[in-house]
Residue frames relative to the residue before (quaternion, step in Angstrom):
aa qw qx qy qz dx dy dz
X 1.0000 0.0000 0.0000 0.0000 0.00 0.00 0.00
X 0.6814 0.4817 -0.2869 0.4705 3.58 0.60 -0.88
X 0.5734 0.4782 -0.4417 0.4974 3.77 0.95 -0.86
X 0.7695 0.4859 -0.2809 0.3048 3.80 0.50 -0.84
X 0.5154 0.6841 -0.2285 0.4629 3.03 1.94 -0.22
X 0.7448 0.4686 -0.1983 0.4316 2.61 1.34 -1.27
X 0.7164 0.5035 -0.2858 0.3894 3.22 1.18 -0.40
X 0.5531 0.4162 -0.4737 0.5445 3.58 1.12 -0.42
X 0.4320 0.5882 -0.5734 0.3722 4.18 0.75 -0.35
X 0.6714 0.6301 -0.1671 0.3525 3.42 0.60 -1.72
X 0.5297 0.6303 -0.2285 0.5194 3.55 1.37 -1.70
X 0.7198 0.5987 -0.1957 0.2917 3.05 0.59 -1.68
X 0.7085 0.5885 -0.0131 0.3892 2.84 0.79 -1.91
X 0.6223 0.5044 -0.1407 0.5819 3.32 1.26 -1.71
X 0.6629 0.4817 -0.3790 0.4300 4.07 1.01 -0.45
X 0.7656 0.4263 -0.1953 0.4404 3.07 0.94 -0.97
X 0.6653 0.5674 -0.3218 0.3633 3.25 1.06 0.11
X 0.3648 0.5693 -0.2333 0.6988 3.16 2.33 -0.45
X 0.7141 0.4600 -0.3157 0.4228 3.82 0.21 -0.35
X 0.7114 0.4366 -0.2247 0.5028 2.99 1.10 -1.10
X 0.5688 0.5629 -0.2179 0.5587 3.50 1.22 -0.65
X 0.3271 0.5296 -0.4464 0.6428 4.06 1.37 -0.66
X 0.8898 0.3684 -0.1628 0.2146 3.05 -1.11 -2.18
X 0.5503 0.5292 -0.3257 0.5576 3.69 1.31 -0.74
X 0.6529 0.5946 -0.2526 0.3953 3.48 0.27 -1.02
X 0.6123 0.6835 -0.0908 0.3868 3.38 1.20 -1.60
X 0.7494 0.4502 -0.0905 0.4770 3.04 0.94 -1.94
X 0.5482 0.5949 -0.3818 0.4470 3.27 0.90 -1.19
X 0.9682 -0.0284 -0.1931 0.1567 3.35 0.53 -1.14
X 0.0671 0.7539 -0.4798 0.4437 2.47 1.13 1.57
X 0.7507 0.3592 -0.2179 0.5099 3.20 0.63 -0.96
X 0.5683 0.4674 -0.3207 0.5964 3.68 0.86 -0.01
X 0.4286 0.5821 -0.3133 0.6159 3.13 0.65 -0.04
X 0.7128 0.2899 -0.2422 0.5909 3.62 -0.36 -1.04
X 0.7367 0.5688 -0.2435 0.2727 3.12 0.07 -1.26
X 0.6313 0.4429 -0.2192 0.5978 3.30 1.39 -0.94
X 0.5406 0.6092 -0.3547 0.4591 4.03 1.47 -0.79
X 0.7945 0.2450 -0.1153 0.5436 3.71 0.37 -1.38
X 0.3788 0.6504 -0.6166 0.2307 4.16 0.80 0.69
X 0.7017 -0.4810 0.3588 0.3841 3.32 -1.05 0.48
X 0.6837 0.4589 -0.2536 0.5075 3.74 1.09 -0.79
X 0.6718 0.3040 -0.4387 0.5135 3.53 0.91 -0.38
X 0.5514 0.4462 -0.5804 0.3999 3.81 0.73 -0.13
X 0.6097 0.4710 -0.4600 0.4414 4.10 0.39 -0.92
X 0.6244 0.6774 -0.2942 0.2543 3.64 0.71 -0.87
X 0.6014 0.6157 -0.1185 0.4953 2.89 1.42 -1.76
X 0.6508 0.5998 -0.1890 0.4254 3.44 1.18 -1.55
X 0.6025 0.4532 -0.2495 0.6077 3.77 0.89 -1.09
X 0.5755 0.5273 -0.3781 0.4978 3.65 0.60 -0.28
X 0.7635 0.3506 -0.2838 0.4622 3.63 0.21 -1.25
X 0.7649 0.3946 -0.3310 0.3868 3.44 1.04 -0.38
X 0.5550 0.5533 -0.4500 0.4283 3.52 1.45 0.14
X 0.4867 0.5850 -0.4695 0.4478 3.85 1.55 -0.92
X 0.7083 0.2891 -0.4054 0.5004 4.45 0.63 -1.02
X 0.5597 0.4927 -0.5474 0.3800 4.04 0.23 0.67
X 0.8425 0.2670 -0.0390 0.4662 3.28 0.84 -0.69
X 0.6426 0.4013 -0.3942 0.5202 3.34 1.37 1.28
X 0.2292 -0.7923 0.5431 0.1572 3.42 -0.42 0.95
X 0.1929 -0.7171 0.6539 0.1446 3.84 -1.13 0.60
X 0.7191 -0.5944 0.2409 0.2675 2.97 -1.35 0.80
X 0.6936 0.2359 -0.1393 0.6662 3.77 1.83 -1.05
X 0.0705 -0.8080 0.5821 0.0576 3.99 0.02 0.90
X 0.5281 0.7348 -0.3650 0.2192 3.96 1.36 0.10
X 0.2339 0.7500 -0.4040 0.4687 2.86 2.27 0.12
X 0.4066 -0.6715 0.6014 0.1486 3.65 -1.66 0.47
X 0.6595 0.4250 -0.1634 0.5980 3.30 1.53 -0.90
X 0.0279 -0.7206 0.6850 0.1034 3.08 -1.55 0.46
X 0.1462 -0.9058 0.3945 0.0508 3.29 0.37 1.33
X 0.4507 -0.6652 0.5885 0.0895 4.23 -0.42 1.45
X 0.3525 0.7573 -0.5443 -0.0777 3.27 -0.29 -0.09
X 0.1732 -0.7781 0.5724 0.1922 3.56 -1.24 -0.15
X 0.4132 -0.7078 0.5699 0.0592 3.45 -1.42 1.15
X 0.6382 0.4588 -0.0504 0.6162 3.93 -0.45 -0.05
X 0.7780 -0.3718 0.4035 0.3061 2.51 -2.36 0.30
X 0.6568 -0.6589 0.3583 0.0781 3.81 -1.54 0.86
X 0.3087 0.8592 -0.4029 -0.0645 3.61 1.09 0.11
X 0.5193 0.6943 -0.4220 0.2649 3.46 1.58 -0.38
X 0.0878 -0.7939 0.5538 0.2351 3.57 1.81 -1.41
X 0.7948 -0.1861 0.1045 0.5681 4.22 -1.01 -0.32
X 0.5716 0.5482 -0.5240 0.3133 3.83 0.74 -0.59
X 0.6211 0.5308 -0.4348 0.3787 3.44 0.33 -0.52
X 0.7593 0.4321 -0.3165 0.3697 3.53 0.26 -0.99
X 0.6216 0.4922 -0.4124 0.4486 3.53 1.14 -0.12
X 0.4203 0.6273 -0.3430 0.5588 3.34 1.24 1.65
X 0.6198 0.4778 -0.2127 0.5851 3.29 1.79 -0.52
X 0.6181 0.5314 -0.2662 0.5145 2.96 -0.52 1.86
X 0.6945 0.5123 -0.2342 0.4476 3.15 0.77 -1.66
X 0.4745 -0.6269 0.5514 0.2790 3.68 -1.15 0.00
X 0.0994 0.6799 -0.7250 -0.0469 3.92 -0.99 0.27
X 0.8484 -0.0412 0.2243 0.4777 3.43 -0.93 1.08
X 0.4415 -0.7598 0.3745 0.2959 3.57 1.36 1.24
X 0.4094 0.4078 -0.6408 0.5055 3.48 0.27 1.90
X 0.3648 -0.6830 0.5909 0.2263 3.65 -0.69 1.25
X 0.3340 -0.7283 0.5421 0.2534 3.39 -1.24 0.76
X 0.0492 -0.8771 0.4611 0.1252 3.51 -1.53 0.72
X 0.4382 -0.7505 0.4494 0.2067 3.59 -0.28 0.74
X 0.0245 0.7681 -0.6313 0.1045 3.32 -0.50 1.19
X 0.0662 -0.6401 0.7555 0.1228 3.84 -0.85 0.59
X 0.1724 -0.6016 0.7737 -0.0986 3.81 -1.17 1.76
X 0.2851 -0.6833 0.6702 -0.0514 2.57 -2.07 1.26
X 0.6756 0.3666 -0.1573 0.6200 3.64 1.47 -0.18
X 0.5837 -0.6008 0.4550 0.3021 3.55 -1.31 0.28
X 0.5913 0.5400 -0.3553 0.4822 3.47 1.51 -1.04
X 0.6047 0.4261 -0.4422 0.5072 4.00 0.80 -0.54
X 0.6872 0.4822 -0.4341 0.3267 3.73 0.18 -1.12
X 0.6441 0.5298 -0.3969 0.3833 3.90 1.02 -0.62
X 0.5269 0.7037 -0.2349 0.4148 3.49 1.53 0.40
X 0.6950 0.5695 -0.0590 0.4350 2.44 1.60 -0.56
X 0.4025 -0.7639 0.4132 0.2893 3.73 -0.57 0.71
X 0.7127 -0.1601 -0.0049 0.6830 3.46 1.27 -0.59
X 0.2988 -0.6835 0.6636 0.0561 3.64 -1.75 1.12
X 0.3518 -0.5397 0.7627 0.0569 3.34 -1.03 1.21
X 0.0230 -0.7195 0.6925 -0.0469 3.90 -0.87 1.12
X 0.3262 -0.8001 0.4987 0.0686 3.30 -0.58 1.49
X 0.7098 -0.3885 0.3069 0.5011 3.20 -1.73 0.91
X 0.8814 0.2642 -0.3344 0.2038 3.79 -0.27 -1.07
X 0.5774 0.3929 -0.5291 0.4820 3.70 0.97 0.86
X 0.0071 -0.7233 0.6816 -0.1106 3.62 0.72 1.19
X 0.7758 0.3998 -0.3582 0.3316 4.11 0.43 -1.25
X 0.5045 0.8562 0.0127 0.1107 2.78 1.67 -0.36
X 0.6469 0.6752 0.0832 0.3446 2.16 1.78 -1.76
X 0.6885 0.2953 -0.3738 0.5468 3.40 0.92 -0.55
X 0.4398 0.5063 -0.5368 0.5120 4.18 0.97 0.44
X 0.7288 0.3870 -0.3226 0.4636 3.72 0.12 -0.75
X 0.5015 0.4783 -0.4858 0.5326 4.10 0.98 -0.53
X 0.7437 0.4680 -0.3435 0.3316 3.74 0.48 -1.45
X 0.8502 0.2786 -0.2962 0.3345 2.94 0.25 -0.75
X 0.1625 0.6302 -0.4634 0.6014 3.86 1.53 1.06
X 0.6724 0.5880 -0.4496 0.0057 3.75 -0.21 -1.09
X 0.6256 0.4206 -0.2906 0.5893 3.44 2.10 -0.55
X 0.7358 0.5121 -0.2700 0.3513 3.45 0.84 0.27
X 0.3073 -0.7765 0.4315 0.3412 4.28 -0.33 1.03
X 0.2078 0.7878 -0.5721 0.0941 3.40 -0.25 1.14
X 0.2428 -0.7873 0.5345 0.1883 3.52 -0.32 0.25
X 0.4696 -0.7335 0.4873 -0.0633 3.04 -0.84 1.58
X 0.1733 0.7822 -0.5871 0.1158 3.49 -0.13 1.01
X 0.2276 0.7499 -0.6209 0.0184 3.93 -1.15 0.54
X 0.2893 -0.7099 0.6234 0.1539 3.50 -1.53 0.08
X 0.4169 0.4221 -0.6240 0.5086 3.60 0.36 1.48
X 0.6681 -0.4601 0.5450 0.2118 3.31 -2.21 0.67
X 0.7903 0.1473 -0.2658 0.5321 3.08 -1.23 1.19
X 0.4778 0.6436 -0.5592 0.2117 4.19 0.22 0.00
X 0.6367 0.5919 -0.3255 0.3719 3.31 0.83 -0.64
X 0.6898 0.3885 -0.2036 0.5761 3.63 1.64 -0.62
X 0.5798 0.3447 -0.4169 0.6093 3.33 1.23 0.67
X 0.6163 -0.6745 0.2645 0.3087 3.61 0.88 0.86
X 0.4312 0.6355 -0.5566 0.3168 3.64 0.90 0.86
X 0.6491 -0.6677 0.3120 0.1882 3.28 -0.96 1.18
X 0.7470 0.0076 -0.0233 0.6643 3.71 0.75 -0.59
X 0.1688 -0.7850 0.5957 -0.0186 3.80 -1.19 0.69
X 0.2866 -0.7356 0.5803 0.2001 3.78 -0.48 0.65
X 0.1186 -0.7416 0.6576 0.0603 3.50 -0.84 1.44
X 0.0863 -0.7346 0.6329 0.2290 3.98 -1.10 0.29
X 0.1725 -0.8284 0.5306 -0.0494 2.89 -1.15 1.31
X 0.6022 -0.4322 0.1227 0.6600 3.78 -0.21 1.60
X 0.8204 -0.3785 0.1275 0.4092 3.35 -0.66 1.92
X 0.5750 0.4818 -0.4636 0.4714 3.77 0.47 0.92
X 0.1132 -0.8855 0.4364 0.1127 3.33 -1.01 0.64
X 0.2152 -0.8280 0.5160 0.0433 3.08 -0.65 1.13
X 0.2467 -0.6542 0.6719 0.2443 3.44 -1.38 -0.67
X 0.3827 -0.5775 0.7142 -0.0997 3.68 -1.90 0.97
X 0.0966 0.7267 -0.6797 0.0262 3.76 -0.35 1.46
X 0.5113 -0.4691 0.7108 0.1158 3.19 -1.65 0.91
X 0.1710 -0.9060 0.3752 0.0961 3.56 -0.14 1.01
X 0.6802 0.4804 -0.2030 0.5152 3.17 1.68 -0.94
X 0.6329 0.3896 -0.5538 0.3754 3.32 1.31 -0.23
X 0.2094 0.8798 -0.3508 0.2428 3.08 0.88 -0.27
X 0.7299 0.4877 0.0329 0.4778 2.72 0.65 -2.60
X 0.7874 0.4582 -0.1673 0.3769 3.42 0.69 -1.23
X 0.7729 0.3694 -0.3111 0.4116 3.01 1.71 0.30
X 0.5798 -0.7395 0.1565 0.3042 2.35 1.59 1.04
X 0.2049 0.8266 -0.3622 0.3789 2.92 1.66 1.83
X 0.0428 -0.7799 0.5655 0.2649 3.76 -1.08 0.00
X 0.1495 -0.8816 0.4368 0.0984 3.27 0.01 0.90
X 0.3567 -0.8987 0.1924 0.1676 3.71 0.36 0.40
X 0.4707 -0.7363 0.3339 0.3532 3.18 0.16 1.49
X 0.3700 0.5299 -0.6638 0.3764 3.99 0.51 1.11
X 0.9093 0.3043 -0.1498 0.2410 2.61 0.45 -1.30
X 0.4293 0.5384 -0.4940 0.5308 3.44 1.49 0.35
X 0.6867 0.3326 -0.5787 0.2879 3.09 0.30 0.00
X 0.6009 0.5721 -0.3337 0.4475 3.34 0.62 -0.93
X 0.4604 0.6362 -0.4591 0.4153 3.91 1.26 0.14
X 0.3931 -0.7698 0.4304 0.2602 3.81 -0.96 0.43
X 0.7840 0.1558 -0.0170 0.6006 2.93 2.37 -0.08
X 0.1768 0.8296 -0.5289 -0.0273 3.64 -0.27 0.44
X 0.3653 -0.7348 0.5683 0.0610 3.24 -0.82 1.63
């Protein structure tokens, strides 16, 4: 009896130590993960992204000089973004605006919507709906709350996921490079 004790003890022991190992294992990478999310190269990375999405989207009035980046929410780009201010798309100088109100974001040509207006987001798509802005964020589920393009990470690679109709509904062309080169289009 005791040998069998001892061994489902062991069983026992030997499960929970594999679990705990699971859950250890997990975290690590999880946290690597983040870690590999908020590195300076995936922030520059992310950046070259927000400026390839204004190469490869056309708006309906391009007679504008400005092409105006903005961002809503919390800040993950930090100085990488602004080394974007300046550049030229299709001889409209980009600018970088960080907006704190919806009336500025309708000013805008495209809005980076940060992690902390995740509840947000389908209010800020709505209230966009008569305006071409392109919608860009990097939290789960944005694309079903009608933001237009979403950053997906993919075993340490980063991609992106366009929402096509919102897209459409803002009266966007998004070019069929870059859908393709999308890891999704909804």
């Amino acid at each position: 009896m005791n040998a069998a004790l001892a061994w489902s003890s062991n069983t026992s022991v030997s499960h929970v130590m594999r679990a705990i190992a699971v859950a250890a294992a997990s975290f690590a990478t999880a946290v690597s993960s983040l870690a590999f999310a908020r590195s300076p190269e995936m922030i520059d990375l992310r950046t070259s992204f927000i400026f390839n999405f204004a190469v490869y989207t056309e708006w309906p009035d391009e007679r504008d000089p400005v092409l105006a980046v903005c961002m809503i929410g919390d800040d993950p780009f930090g100085a990488s973004l602004d080394t974007l201010a300046g550049r030229q798309v299709r001889g409209r100088r980009i600018e970088i605006r960080r907006v704190r109100s919806m009336n500025a974001a309708r000013r805008c040509n495209m809005l980076f919507i940060g992690a902390s207006e995740l509840r947000n987001a389908a209010d800020i798509v709505e209230s966009l709906r008569n305006y071409s802005v392109l919608t860009v964020a990097d939290f789960e589920g944005a694309l079903l709350q009608g933001v237009a393009i979403c950053f997906a990470e993919d075993k340490d690679r980063l991609r992106f996921e366009v929402n096509l109709s919102a897209a459409r509904s803002a009266r966007l062309f998004l070019s069929s490079k870059m859908l393709r080169l999308a890891k999704q289009v909804i």
